[in-house]
OpenMM code with the backbone's topology and positions (N, CA, C; nanometers):
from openmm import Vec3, app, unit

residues = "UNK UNK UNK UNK UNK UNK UNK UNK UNK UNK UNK UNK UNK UNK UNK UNK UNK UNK UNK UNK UNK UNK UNK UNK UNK UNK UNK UNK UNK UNK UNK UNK UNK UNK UNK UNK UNK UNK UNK UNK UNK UNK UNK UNK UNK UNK UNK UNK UNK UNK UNK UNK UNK UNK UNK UNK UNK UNK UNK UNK UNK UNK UNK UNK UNK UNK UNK UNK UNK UNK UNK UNK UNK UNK UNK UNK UNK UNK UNK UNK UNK UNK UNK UNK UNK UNK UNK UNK UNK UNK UNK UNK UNK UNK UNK UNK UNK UNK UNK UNK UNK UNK UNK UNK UNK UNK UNK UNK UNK UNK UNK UNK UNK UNK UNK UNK UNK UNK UNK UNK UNK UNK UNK UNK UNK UNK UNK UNK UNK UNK UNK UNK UNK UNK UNK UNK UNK".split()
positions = [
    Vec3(5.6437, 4.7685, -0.7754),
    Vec3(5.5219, 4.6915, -0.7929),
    Vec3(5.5312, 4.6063, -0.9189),
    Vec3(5.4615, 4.4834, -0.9478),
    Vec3(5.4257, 4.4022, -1.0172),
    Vec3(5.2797, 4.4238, -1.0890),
    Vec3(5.2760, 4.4269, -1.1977),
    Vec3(5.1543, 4.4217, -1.2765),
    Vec3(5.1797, 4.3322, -1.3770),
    Vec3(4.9942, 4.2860, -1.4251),
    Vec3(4.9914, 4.2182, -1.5476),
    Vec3(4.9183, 4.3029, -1.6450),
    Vec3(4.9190, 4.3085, -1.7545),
    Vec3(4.8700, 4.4250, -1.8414),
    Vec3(4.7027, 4.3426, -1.9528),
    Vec3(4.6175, 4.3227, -1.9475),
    Vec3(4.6048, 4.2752, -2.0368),
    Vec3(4.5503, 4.3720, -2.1713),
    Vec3(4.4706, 4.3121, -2.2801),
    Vec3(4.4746, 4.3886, -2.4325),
    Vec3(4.3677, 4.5292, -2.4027),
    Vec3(4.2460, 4.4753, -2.3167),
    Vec3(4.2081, 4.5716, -2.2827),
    Vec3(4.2581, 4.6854, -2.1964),
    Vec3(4.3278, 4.6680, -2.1622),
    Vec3(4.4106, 4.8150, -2.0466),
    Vec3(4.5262, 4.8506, -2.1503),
    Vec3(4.5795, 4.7444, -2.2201),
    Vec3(4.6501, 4.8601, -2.3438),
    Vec3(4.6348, 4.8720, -2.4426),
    Vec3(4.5095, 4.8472, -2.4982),
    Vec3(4.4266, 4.9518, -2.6157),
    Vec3(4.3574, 5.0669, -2.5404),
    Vec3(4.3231, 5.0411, -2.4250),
    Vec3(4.3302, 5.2411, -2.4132),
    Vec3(4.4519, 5.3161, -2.3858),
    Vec3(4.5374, 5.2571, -2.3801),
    Vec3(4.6837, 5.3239, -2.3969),
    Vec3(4.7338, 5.3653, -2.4997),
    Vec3(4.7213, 5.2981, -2.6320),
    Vec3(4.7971, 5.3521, -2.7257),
    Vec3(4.6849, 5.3565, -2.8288),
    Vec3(4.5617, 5.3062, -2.8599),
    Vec3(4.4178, 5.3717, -2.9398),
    Vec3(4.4189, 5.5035, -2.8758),
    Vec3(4.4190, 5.5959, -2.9561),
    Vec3(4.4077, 5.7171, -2.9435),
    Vec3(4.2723, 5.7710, -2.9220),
    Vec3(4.1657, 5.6864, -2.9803),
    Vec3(4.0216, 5.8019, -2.9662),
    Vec3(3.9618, 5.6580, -2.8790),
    Vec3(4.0270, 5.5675, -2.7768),
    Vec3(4.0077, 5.5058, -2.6618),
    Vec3(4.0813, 5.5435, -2.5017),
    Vec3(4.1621, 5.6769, -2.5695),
    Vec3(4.2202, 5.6879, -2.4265),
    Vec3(4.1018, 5.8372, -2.3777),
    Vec3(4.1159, 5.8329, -2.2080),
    Vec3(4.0128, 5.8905, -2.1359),
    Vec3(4.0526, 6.0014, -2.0619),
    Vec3(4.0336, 6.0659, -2.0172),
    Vec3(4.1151, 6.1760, -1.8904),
    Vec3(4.1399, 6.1411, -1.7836),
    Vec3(4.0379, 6.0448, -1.7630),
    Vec3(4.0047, 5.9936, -1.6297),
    Vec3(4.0535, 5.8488, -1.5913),
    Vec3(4.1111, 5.7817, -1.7185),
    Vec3(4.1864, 5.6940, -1.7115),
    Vec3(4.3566, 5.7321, -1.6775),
    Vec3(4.3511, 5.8596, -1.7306),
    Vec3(4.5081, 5.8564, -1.6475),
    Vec3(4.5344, 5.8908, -1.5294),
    Vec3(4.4362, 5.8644, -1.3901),
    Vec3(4.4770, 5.8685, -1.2864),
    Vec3(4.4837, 5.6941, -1.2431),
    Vec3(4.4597, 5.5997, -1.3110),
    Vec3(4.4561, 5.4807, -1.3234),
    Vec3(4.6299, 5.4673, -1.3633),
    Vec3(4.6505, 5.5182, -1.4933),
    Vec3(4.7887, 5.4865, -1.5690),
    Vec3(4.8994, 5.5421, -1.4455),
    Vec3(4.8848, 5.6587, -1.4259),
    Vec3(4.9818, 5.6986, -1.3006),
    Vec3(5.0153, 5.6502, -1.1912),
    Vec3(4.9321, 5.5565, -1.1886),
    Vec3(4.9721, 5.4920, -1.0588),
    Vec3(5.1250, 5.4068, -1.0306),
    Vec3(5.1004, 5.3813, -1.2046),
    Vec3(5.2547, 5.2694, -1.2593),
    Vec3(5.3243, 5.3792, -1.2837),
    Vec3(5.4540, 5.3263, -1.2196),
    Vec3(5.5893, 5.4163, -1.2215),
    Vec3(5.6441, 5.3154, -1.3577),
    Vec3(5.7418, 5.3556, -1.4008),
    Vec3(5.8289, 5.3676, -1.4885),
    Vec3(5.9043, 5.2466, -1.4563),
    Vec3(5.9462, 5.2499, -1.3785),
    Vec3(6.0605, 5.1381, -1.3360),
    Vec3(5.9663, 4.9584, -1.2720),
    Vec3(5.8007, 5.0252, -1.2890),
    Vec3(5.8024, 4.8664, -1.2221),
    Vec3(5.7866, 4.7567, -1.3276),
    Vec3(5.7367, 4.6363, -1.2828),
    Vec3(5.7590, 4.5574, -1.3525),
    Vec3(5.6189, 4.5328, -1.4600),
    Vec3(5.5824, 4.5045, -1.5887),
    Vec3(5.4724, 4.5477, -1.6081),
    Vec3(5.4424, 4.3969, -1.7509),
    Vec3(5.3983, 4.2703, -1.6963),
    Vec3(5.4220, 4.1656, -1.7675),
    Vec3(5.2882, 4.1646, -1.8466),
    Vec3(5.2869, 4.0637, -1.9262),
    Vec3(5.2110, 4.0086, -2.0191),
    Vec3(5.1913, 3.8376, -2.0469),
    Vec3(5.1096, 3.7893, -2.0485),
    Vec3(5.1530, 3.6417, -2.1401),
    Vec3(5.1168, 3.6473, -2.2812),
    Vec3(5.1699, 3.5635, -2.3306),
    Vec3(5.2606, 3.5665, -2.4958),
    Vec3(5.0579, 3.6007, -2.5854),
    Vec3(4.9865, 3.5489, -2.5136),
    Vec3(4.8232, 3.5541, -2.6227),
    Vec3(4.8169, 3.7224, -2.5955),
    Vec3(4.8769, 3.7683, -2.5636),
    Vec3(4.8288, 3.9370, -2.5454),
    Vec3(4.8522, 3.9931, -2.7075),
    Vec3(4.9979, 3.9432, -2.7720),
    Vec3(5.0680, 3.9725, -2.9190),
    Vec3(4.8899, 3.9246, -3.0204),
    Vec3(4.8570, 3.8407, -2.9796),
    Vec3(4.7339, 3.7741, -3.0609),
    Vec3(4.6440, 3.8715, -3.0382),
    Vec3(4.5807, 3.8874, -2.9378),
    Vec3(4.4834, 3.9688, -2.9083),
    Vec3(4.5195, 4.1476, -2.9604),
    Vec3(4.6198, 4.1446, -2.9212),
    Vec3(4.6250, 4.3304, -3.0241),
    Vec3(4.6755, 4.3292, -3.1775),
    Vec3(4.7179, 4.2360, -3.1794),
    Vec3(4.7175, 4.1972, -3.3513),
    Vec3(4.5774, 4.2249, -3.4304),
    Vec3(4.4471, 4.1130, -3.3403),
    Vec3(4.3462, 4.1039, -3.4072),
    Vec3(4.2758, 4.2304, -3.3631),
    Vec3(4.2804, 4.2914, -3.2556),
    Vec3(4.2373, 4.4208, -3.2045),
    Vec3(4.2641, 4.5517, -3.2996),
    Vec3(4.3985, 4.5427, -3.3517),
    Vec3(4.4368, 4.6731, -3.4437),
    Vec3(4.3684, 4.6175, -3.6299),
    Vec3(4.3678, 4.4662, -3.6648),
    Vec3(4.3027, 4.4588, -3.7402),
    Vec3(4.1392, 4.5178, -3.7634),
    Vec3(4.0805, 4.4581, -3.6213),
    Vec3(3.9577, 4.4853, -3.6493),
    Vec3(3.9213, 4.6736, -3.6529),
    Vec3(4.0359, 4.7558, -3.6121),
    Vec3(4.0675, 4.8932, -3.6414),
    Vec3(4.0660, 4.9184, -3.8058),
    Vec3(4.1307, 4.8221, -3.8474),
    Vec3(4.1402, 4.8583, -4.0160),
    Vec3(4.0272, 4.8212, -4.0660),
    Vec3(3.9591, 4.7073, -3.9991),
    Vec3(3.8620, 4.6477, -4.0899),
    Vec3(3.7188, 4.7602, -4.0798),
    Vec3(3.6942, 4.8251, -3.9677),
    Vec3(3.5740, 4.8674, -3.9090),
    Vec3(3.6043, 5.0084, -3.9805),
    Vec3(3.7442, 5.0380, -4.0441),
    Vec3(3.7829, 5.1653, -4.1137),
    Vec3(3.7602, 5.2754, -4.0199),
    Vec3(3.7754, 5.2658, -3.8605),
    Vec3(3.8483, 5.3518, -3.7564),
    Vec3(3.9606, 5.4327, -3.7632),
    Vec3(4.0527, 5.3448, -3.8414),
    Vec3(4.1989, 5.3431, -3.8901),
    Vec3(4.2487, 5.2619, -3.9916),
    Vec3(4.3351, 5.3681, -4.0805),
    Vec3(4.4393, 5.3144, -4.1519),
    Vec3(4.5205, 5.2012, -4.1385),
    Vec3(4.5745, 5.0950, -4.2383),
    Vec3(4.6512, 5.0227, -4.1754),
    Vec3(4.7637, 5.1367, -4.1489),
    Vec3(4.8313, 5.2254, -4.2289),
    Vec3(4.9533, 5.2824, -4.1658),
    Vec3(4.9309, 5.3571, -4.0252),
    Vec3(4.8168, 5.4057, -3.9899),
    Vec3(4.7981, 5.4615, -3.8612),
    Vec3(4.8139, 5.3312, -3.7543),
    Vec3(4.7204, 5.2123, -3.7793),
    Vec3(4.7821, 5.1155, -3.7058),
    Vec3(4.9122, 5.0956, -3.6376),
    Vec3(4.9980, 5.0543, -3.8019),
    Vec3(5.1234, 5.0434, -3.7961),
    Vec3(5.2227, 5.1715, -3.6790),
    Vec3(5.1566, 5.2579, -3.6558),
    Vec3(5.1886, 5.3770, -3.5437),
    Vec3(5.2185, 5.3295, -3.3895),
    Vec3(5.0684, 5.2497, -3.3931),
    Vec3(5.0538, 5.2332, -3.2522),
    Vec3(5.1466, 5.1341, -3.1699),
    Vec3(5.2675, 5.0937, -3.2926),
    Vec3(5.3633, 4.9778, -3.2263),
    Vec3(5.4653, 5.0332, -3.1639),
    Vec3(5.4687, 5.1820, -3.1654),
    Vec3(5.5609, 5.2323, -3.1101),
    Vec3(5.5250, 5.2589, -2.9664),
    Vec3(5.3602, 5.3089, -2.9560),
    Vec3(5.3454, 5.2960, -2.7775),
    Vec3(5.3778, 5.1971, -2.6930),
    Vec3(5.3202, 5.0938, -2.7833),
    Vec3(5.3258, 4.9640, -2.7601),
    Vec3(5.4584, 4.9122, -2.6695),
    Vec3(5.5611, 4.8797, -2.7688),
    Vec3(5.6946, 4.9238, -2.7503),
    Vec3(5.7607, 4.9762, -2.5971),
    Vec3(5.7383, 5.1068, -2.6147),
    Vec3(5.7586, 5.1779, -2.4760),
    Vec3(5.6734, 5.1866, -2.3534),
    Vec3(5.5628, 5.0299, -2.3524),
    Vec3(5.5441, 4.9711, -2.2363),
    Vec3(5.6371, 4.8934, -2.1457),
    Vec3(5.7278, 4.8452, -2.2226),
    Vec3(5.8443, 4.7847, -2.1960),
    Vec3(5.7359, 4.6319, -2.1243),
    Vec3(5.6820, 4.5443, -2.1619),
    Vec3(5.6088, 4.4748, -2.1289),
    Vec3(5.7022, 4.3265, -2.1344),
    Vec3(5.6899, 4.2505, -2.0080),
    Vec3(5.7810, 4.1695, -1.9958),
    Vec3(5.7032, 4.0512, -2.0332),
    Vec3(5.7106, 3.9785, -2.1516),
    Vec3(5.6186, 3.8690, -2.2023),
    Vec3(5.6839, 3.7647, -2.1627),
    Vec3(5.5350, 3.6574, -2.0826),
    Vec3(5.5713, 3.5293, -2.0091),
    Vec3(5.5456, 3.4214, -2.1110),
    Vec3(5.6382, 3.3259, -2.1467),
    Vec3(5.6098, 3.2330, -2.2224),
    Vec3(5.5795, 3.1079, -2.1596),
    Vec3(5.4718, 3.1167, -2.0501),
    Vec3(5.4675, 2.9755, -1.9903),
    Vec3(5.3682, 2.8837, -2.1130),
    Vec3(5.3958, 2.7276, -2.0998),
    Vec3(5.3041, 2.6656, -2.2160),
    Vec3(5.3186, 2.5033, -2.1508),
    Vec3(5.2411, 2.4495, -2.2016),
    Vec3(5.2616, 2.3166, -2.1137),
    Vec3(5.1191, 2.2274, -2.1117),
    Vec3(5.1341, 2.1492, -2.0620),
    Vec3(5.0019, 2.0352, -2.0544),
    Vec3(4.9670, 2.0794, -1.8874),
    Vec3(5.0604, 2.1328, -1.7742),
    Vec3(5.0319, 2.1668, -1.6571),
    Vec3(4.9797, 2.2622, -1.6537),
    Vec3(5.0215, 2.3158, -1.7255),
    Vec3(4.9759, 2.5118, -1.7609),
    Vec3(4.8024, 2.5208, -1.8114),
    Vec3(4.8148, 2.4394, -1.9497),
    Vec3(4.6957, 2.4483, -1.9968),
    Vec3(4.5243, 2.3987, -1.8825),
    Vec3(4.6018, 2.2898, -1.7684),
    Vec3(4.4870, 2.2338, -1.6606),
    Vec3(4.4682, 2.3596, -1.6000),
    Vec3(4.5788, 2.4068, -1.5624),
    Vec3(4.5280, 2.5692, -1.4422),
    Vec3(4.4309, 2.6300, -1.5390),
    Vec3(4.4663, 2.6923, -1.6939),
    Vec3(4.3742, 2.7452, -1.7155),
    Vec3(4.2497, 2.7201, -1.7140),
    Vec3(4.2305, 2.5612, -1.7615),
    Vec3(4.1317, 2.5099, -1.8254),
    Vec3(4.0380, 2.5161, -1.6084),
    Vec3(4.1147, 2.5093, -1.5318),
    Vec3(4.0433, 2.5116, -1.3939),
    Vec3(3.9961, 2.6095, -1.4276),
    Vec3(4.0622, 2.7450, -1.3930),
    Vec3(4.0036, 2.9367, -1.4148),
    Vec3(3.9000, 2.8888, -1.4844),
    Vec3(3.9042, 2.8549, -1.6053),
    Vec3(3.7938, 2.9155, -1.7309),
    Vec3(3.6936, 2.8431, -1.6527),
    Vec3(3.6783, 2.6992, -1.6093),
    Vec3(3.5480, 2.6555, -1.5244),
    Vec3(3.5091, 2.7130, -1.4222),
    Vec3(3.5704, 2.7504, -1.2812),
    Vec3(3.5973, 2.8276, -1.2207),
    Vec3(3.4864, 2.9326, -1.2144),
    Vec3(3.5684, 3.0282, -1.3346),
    Vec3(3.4972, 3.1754, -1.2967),
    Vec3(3.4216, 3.1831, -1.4379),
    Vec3(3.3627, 3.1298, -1.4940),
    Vec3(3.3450, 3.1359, -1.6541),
    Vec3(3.4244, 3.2684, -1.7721),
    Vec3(3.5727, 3.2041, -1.7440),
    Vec3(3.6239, 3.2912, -1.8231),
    Vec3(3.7335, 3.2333, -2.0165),
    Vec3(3.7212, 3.3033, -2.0586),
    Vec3(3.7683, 3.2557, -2.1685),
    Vec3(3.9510, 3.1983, -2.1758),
    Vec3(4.0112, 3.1107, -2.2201),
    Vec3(4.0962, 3.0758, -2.2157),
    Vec3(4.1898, 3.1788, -2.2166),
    Vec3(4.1765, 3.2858, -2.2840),
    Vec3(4.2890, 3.4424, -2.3036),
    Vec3(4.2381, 3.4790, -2.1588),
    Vec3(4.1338, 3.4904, -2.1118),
    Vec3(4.1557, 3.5110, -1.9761),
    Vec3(4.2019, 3.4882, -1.8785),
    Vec3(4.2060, 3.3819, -1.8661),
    Vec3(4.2506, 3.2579, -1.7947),
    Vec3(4.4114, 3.2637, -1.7898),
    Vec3(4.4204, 3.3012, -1.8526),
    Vec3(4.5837, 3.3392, -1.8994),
    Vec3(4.6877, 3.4526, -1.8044),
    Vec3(4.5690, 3.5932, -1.8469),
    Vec3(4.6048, 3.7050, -1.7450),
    Vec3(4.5555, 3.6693, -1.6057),
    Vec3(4.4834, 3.6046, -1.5543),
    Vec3(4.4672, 3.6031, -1.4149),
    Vec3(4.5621, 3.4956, -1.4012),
    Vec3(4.5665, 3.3809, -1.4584),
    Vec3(4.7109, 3.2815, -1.3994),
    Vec3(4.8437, 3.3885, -1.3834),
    Vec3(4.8450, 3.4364, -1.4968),
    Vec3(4.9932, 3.4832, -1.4663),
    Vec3(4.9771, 3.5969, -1.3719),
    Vec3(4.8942, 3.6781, -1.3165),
    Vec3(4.9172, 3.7588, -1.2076),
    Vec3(4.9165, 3.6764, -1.0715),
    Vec3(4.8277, 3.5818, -1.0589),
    Vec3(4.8319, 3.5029, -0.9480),
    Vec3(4.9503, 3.4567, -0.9208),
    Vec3(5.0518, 3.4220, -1.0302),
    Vec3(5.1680, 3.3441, -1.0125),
    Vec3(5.2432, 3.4627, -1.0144),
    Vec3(5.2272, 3.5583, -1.0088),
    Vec3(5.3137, 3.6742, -1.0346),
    Vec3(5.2922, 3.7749, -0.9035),
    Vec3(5.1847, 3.7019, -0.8301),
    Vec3(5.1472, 3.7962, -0.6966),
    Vec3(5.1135, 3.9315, -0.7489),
    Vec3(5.0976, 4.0102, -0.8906),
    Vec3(5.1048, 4.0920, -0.9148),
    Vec3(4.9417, 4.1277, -0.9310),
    Vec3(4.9475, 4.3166, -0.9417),
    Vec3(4.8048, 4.3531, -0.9634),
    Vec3(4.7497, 4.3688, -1.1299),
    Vec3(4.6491, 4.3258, -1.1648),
    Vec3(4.6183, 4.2891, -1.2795),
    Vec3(4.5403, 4.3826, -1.2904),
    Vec3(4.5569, 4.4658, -1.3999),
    Vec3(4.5196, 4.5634, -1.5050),
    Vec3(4.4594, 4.5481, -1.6100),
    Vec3(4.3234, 4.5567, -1.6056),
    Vec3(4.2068, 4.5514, -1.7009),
    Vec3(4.0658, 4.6107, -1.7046),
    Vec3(4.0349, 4.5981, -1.8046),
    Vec3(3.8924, 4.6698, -1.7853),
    Vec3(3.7533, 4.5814, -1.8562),
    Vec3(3.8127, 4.4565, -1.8754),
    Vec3(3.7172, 4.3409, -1.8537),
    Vec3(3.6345, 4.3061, -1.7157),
    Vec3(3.5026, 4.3532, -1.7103),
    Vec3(3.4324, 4.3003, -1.6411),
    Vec3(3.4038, 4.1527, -1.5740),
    Vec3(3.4241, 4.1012, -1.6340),
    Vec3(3.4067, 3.9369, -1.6025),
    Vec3(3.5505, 3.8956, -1.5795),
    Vec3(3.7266, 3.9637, -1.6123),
    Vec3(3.8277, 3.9525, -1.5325),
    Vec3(3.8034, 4.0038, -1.4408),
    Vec3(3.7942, 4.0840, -1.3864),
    Vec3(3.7680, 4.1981, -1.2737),
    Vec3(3.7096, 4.1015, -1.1749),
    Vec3(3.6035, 4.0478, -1.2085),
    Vec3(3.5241, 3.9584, -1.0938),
    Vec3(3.5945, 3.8376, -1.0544),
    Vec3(3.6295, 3.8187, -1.1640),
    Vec3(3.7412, 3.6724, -1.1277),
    Vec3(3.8839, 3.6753, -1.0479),
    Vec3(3.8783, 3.8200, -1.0906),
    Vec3(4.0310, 3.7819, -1.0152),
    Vec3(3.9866, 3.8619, -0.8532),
    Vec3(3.9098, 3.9101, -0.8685),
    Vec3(3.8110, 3.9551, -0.6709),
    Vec3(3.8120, 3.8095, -0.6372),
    Vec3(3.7588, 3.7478, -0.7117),
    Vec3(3.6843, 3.6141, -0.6432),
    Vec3(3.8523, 3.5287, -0.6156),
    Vec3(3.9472, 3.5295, -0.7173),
    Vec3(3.9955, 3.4262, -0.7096),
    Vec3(4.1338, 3.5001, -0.6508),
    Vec3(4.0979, 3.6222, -0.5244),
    Vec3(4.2288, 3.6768, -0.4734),
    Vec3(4.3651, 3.7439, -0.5293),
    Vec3(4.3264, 3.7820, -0.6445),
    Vec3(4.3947, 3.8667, -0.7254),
    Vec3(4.3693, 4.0051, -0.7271),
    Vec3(4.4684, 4.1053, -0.6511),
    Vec3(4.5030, 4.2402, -0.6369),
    Vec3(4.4503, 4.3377, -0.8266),
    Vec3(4.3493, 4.3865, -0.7797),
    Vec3(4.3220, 4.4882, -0.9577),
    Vec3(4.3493, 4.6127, -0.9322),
    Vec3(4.4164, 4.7146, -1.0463),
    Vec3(4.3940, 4.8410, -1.0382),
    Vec3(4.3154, 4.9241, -1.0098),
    Vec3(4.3004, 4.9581, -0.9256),
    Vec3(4.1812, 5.0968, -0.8986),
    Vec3(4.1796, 5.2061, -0.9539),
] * unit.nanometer
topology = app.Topology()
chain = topology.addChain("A")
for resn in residues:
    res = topology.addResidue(resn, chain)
    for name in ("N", "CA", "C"):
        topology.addAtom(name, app.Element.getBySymbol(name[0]), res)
């Protein structure tokens, strides 16, 4: 199988007092060996995600600095698409389904990836129902 991962489905992976019990019949579903991508704004988004951990004093920066090792052993295959063609698809999505340009991002690249997109954004979730994109159950 093909998946897209976005920041929300892996900050409850490797945030420790964000992961659930009941989320790991969700995580199990992904085997080991499949394919499990990203586009390149995901590095942005858990950057500022583990900051706002230090800032809200949740966590240490060195506890932060921890969580790059889960991270890591997602083995997450980052898409570097970029372009003036690229940026119209998104800029369609974000009108589209009213979603934010980082959004716009993970549902392009699963659409183009035929893959099932992994999140726990509400307003992705609807967009990618609406716009024929396979989600985790």
């Amino acid at each position: 199988m093909v998946y897209v991962f976005d920041s929300s489905f892996v900050g409850t992976q490797i945030i420790p007092d964000e992961q659930d019990p009941l989320l790991d019949i969700l995580y199990r579903k992904i085997k080991t060996n499949d394919e499990k991508h990203a586009p390149q704004i995901l590095w942005y988004e858990i950057s500022n995600m583990f900051n706002n951990l230090i800032r809200r004093k949740r966590y240490t920066f060195d506890d932060v600095i921890q969580f790059f090792q889960p991270l890591s052993a997602l083995r997450l295959i980052i898409d570097f698409e970029t372009g003036i063609e690229y940026s119209k698809t998104l800029l369609r999505l974000c009108n589209d389904y009213n979603l934010s340009s980082y959004d716009a991002a993970y549902l392009e690249l699963a659409a183009r990836k035929k893959a099932v997109l992994c999140t726990f954004d509400d307003g992705l979730l609807a967009a990618a129902e609406k716009h024929g994109v396979a989600v985790l159950k």
